[in-house]
C-alpha positions as CSV (number, residue, x, y, z in Angstrom):
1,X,101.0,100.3,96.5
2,X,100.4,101.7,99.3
3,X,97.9,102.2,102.2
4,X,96.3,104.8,104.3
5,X,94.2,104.7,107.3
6,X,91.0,106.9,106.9
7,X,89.6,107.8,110.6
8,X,92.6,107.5,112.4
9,X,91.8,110.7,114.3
10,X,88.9,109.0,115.8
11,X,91.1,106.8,117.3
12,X,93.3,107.4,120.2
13,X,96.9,106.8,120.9
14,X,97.2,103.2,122.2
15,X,94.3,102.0,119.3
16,X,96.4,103.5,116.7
17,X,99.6,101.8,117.9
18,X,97.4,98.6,117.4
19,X,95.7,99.4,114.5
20,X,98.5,100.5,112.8
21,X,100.5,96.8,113.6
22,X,97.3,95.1,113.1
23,X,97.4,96.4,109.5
24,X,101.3,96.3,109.0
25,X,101.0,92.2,109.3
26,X,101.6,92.0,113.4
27,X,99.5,89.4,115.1
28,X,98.1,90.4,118.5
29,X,100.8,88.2,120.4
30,X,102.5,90.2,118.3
31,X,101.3,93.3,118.6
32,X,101.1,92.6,122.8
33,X,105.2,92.3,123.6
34,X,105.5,95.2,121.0
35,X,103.3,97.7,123.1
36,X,103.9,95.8,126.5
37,X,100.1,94.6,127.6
38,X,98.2,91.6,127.5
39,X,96.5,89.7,124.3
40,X,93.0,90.2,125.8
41,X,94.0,94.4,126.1
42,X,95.0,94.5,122.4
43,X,91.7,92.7,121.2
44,X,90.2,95.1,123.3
45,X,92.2,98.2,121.8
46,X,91.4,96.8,118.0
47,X,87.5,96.1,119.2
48,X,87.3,100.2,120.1
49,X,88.9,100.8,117.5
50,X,86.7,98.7,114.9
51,X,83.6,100.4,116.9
52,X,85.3,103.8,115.5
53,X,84.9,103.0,112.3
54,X,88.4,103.5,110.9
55,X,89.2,102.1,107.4
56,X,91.8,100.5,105.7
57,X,91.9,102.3,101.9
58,X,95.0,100.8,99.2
59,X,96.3,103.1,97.0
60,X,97.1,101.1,93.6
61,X,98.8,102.9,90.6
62,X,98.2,102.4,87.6
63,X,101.7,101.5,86.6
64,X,101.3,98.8,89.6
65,X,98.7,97.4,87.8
66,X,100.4,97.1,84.5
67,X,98.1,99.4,83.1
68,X,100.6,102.4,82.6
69,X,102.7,100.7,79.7
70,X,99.4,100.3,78.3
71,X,97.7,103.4,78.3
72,X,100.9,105.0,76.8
73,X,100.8,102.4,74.3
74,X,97.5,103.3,72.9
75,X,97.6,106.8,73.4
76,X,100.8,106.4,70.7
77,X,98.5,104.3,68.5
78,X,95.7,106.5,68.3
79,X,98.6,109.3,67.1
């Protein structure tokens, strides 16, 4: 799986930096001694950025799913 952030362009550099940790796991404590400001400046880069209207989209394959063995399978029963 993976994941993609739809919007990012809206976004600029400092929100993405958050945005992007925010998404990768980071807390905002986190996510503050990472970029080098304060807690209340990263809820304050994420809030912007929310206001944006970026969005998280996962990518799931099939085969991630356990749906690949199974569509081959059928596909050979229906030979």
């Amino acid at each position: 799986m993976h994941w993609e952030i739809r919007g990012l362009e809206k976004l600029g550099f400092r929100e993405r930096q958050a945005v992007t940790l925010k998404e990768s796991g980071h807390s905002s404590e986190d996510i503050a001694r990472i970029l080098k400001v304060s807690v209340s400046s990263v809820s304050t880069m994420l809030a912007r950025a929310k206001a944006k209207g970026y969005q998280i989209v996962a990518i799931i394959t099939d085969s991630e799913l356990g749906f690949h063995n199974s569509l081959v399978e059928d596909n050979k029963e229906d030979d």
